[in-house]
C-alpha positions in Angstrom: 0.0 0.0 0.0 1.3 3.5 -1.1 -0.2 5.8 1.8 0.6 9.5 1.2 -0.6 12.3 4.1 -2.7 14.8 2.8 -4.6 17.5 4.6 -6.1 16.9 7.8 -9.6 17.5 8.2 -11.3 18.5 11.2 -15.1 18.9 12.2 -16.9 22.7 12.3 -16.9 24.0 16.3 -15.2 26.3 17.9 -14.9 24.7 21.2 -14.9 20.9 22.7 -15.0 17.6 20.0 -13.9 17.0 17.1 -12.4 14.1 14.4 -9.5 14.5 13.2 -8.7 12.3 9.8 -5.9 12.2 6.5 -6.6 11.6 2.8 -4.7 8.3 2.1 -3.5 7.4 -1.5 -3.1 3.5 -2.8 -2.1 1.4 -5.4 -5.2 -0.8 -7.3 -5.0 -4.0 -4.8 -3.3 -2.7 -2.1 -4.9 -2.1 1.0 -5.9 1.6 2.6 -6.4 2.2 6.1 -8.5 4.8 7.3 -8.2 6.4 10.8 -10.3 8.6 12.9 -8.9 10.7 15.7 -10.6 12.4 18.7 -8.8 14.2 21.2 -11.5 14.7 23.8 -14.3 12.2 23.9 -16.9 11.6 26.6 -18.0 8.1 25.1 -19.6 9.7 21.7 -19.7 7.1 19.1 -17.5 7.1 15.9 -18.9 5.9 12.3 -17.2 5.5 9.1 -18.6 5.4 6.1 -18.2 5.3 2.2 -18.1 7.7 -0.8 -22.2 6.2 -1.4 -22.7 7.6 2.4 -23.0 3.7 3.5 -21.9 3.0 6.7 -19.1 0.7 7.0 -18.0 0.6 10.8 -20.7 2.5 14.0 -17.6 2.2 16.9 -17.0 -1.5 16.5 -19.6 -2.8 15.0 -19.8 -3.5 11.2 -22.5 -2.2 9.1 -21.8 -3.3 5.7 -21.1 -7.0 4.7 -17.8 -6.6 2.8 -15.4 -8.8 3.6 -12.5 -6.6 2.3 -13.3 -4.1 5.2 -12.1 -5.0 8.7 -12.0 -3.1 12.0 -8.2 -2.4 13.1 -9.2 -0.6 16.0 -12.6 0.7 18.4 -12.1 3.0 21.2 -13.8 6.0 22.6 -10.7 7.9 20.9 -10.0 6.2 17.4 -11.5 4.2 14.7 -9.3 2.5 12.3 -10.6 0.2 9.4 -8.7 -1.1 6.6 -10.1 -1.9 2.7 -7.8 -4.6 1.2 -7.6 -5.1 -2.5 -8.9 -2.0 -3.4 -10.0 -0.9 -6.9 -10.6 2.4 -8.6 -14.1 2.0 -8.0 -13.4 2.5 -4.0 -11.9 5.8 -4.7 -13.6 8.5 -3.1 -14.0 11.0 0.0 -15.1 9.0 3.2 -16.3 10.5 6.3 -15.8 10.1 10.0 -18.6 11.3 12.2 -18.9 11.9 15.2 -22.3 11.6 17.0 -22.5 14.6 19.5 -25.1 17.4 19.2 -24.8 18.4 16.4 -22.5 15.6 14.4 -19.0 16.4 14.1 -17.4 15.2 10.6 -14.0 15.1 9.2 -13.7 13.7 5.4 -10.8 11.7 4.1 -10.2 11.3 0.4 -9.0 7.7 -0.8 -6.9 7.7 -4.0 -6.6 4.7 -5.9 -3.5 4.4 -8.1 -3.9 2.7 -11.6 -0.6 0.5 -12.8 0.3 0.7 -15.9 0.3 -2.8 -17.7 4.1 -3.6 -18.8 5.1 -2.3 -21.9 5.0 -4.0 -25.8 7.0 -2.6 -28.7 6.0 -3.1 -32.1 6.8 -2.2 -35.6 10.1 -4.1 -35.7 10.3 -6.6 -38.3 13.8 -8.2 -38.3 16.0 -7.7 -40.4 15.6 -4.1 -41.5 17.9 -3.3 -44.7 20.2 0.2 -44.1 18.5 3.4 -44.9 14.9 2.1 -44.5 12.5 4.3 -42.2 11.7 2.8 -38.9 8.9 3.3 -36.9 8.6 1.7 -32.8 5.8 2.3 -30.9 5.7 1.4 -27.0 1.9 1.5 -25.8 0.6 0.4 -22.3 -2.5 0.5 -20.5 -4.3 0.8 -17.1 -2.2 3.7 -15.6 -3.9 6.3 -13.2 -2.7 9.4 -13.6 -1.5 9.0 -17.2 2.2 7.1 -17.3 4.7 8.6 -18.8 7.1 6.9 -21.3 11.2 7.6 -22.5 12.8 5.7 -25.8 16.5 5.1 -24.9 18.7 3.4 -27.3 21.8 1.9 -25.8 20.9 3.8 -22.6 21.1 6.9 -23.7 17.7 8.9 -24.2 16.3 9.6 -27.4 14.3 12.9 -27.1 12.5 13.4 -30.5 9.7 10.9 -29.9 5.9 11.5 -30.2 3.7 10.9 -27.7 -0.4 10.3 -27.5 -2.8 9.8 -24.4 -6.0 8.4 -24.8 -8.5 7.5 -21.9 -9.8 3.8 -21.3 -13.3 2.4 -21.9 -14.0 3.1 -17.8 -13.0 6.9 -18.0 -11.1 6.2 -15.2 -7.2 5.1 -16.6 -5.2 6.0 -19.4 -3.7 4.3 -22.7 -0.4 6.0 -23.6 1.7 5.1 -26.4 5.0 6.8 -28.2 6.7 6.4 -31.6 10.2 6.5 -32.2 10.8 7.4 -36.0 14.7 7.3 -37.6 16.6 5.7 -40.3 18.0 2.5 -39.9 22.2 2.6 -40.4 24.7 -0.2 -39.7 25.6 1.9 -36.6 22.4 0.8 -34.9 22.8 -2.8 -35.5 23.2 -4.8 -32.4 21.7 -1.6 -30.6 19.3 -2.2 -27.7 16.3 0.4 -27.9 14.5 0.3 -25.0 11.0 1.7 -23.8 10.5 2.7 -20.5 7.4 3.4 -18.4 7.6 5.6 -15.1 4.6 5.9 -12.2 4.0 6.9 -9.0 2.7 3.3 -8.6 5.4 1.6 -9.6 7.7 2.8 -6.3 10.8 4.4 -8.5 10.7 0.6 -10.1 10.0 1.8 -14.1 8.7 -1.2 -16.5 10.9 -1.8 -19.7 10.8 -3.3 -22.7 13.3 -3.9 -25.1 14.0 -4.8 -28.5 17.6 -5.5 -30.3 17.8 -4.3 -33.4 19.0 -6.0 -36.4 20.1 -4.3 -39.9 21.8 -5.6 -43.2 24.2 -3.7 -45.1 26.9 -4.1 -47.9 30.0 -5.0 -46.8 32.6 -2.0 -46.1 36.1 -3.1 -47.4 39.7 -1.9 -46.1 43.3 -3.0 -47.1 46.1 -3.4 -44.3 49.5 -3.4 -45.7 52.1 -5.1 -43.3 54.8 -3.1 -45.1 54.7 0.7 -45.6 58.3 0.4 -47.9 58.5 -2.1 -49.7 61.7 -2.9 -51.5 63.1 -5.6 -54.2 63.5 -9.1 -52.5 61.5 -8.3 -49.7 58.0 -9.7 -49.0 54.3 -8.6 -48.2 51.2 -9.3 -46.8 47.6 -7.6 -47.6 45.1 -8.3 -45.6 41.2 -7.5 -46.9 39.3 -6.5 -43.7 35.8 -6.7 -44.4 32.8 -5.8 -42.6 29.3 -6.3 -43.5 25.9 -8.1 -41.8 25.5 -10.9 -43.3 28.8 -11.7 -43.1 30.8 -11.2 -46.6 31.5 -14.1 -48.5 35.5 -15.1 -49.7 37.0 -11.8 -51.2 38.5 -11.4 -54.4 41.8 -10.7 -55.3 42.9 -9.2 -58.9 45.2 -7.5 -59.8 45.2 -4.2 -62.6 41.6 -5.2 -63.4 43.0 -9.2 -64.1 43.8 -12.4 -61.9 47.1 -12.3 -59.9 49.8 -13.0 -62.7 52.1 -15.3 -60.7 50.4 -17.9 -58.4 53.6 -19.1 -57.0 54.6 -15.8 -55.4 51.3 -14.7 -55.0 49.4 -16.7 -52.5 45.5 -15.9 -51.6 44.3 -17.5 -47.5 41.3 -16.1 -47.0 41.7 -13.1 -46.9 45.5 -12.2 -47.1 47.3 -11.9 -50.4 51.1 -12.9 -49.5 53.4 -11.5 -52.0 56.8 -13.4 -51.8 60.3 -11.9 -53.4 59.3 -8.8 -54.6 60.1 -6.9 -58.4 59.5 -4.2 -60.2 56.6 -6.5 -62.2 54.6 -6.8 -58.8 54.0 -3.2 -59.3 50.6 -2.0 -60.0 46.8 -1.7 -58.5 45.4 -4.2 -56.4 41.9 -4.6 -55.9 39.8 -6.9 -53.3 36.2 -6.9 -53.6 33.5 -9.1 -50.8 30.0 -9.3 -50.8 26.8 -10.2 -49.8 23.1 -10.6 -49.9 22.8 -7.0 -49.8 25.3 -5.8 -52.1 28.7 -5.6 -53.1 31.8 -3.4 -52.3 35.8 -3.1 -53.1 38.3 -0.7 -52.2 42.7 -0.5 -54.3 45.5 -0.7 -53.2 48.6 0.4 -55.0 51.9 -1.3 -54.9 55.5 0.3 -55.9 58.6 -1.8 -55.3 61.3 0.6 -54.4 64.7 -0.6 -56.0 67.2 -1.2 -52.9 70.7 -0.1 -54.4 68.7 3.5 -55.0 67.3 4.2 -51.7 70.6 4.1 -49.9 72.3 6.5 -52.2 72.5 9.8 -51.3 70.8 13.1 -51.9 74.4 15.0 -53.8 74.8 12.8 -57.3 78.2 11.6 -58.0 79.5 12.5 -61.4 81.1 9.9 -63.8 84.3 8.7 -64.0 84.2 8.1 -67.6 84.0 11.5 -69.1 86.7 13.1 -67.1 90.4 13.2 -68.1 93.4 13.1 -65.7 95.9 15.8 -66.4 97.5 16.6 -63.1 98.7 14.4 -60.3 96.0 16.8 -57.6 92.9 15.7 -60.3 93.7 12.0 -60.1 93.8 12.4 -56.0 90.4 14.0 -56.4 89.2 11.3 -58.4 90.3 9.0 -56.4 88.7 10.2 -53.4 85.5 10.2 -55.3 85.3 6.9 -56.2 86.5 6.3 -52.6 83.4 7.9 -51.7 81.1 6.3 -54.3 82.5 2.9 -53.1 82.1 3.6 -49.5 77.9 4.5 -50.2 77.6 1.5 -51.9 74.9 -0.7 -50.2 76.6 -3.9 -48.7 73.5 -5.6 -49.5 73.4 -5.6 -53.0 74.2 -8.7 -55.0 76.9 -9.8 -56.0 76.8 -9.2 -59.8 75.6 -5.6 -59.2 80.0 -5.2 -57.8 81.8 -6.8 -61.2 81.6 -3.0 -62.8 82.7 -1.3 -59.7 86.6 -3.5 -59.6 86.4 -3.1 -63.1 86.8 0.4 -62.6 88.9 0.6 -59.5 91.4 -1.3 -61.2 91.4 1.4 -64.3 91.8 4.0 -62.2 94.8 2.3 -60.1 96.3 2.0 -63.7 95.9 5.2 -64.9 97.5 6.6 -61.8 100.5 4.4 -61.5 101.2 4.9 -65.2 101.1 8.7 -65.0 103.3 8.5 -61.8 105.9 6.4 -63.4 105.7 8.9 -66.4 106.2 11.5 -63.8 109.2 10.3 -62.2 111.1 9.4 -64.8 110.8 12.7 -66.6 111.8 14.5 -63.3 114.5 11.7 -63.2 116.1 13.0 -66.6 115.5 16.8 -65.8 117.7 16.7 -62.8 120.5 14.4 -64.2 120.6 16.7 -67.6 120.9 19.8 -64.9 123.4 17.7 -62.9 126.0 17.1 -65.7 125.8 20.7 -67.3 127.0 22.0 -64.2 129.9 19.2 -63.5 131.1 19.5 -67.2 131.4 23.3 -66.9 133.3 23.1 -63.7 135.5 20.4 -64.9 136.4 22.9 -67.7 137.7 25.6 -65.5 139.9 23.9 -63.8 141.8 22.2 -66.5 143.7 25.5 -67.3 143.5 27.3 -63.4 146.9 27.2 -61.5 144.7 27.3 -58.6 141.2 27.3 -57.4 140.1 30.7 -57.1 141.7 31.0 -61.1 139.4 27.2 -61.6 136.2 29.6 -60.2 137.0 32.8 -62.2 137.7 30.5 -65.8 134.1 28.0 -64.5 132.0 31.5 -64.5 133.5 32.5 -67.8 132.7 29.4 -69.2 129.0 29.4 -68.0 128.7 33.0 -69.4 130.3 31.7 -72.9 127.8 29.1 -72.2 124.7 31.3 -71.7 126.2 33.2 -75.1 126.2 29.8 -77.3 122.8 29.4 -76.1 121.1 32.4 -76.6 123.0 32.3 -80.3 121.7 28.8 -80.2 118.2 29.8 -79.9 
């Protein structure tokens, strides 16, 4: 029993007796107890009786043969009574009276609660295809006052819902429906919508009722590449990550619009395409396409083998060695140092064929350069010795005819001057 305390009522008088009485609300087949107070009472008799003015209870004696009604307690100061399994139709004002000259009354107004019936949703029909209109209604019955309803989807409230209140056949509850109206998308698959029904009556408990939703849609395709870079000789794996309700059949692999050109390297699971040993020929567009029932959908990737050898070079290009001509001993240490340089870059990965051309030309260049140094020394070798002798012979000639050596000096410096003299004619 729900028993809320309303006004209290007393009888007219300004002095000596009176009733005293509350208004008592409860739930349809509950039970209400109705009291009757008097402060002062010299052994006046208390009656209680219905909203029809029947008498139910004069002091402790019961007037009206209903077995629902029952005395809790007679005394010259209180009359209690209690109605079990009430209904609407007991709702009413009932009145205490007491019997002194003139009758004393107090009223006390019975509320019966109606409970809403629990809660049906309809207007699913399972499955619902993507994009098509839904309509849910949740409708329940029997409430007094009018309950009120709240969607919720995935517990969180949906407020653009319409709501309608009609009254029932007795006049005395209410028939209250609402109608939740949106588009059906793949996000709401799975979703739990929920209606729920709040009343006084129901003692902060709310009825529910729920529906999970179910809706098809065309599969929505992805690639995953497990390697952002890849290079020649390396390997790959795409993997086709598709999601669609119902599930999307086997995907399909092709390649520039054909089927995968070499089956041996190129192995479908499922839905991975494992590329093994990669080359410039694996480069291109690759497509993978799943579907369903409801439709079909694909989605490219595009492949580009990156060479290894160029990746590791640097940004400055290196000129050729081919074009350029040695003509000092400082350009063929230059040149040198550059092909030091190119050799040093050179990715220690790469195969072996790829480093036949680069001894090739290490062993040119190391013969170029000890040929031109040879050449070198062996023309400084004749320029010093030529030097050498010219100054030896002139010497020798001076002192063949000096008595002594400062005459050997004096006769050596005429004989480089007369030297000096036959060359300049000379020339």
């Amino acid at each position: 029993m729900i028993s809320v305390a309303a006004s209290k009522s007393k009888g007219r008088g300004s002095q000596g007796q009176f009733p005293l009485t509350q208004n008592v609300t409860v739930v349809e087949g509950g039970t209400a107890n109705l009291t009757c107070r008097v402060d002062q009472n010299d052994n006046t008799s208390l009656q209680w009786s219905n909203p029809a003015q029947q008498t139910l209870y004069f002091d402790d004696k019961k007037a009206l043969r209903d077995n629902r009604i029952e005395l809790v307690r007679a005394s010259w100061h209180e009359l209690s009574i209690s109605v079990s399994d009430v209904s609407l139709s007991d709702e009413g004002q009932y009145t205490c009276s007491l019997f002194t000259m003139p009758v004393k009354t107090s009223k006390a107004f019975l509320t019966v609660l109606g409970v809403p019936e629990k809660p049906q949703i309809t207007g699913f029909t399972s499955p619902v295809m993507e994009g098509e209109r839904m309509q849910l209604t949740c409708k329940t019955s029997g409430s007094k006052p009018a309950a009120d309803i709240r969607w919720f989807k995935n517990d969180k409230e949906v407020k653009d819902v319409k709501y309608l209140k009609e009254e029932d056949a007795n006049r005395k509850t209410f028939t209250v429906s609402s109608t939740l109206d949106f588009l059906a998308d793949r996000s709401d698959d799975g979703a739990v919508v929920s209606c729920r029904v709040d009343h006084e009556s129901l003692n902060s408990t709310p009825q529910i009722a729920m529906q999970v939703l179910e809706i098809h849609y065309t599969p929505l395709v992805k690639i995953i590449s497990s390697n952002s870079w890849p290079e020649e000789g390396q390997s790959i794996i795409l993997t086709c990550e598709s999601k669609g309700k119902p599930v999307p059949e086997p995907v399909l692999w092709t390649k520039d619009g054909g089927e995968l050109p070499d089956p041996e390297r190129m192995v479908v699971n499922g839905r991975v395409l494992s590329i093994s040993f990669l080359n410039k020929t694996d480069n291109g567009t690759y497509r993978c396409e799943a579907k369903n029932p409801i439709g079909r959908n694909s989605t490219e990737y595009v492949l580009i083998v990156h060479d290894v050898f160029n990746t590791l070079l640097p940004t400055t290009v290196i000129p050729s060695l081919t074009t350029a001509t040695v003509t000092t001993t400082v350009a063929l240490t230059t040149s040198t140092t550059t092909s030091a340089t190119a050799i040093s870059t050179r990715d220690p990965n790469a195969l072996a064929g790829q480093t036949g051309p680069d001894h090739a030309l290490i062993g040119g260049i190391v013969a170029v350069v000890v040929f031109v140094t040879l050449c070198s020394i062996i023309l400084l070798g004749r320029y010093l010795a030529r030097h050498k002798g010219t100054y030896l012979t002139n010497e020798a000639k001076g002192a063949e005819d000096a008595p002594d050596a400062d005459t050997a000096i004096i006769n050596a410096e005429g004989s480089q001057v007369n030297a000096e003299e036959k060359k300049e004619y000379f020339i």
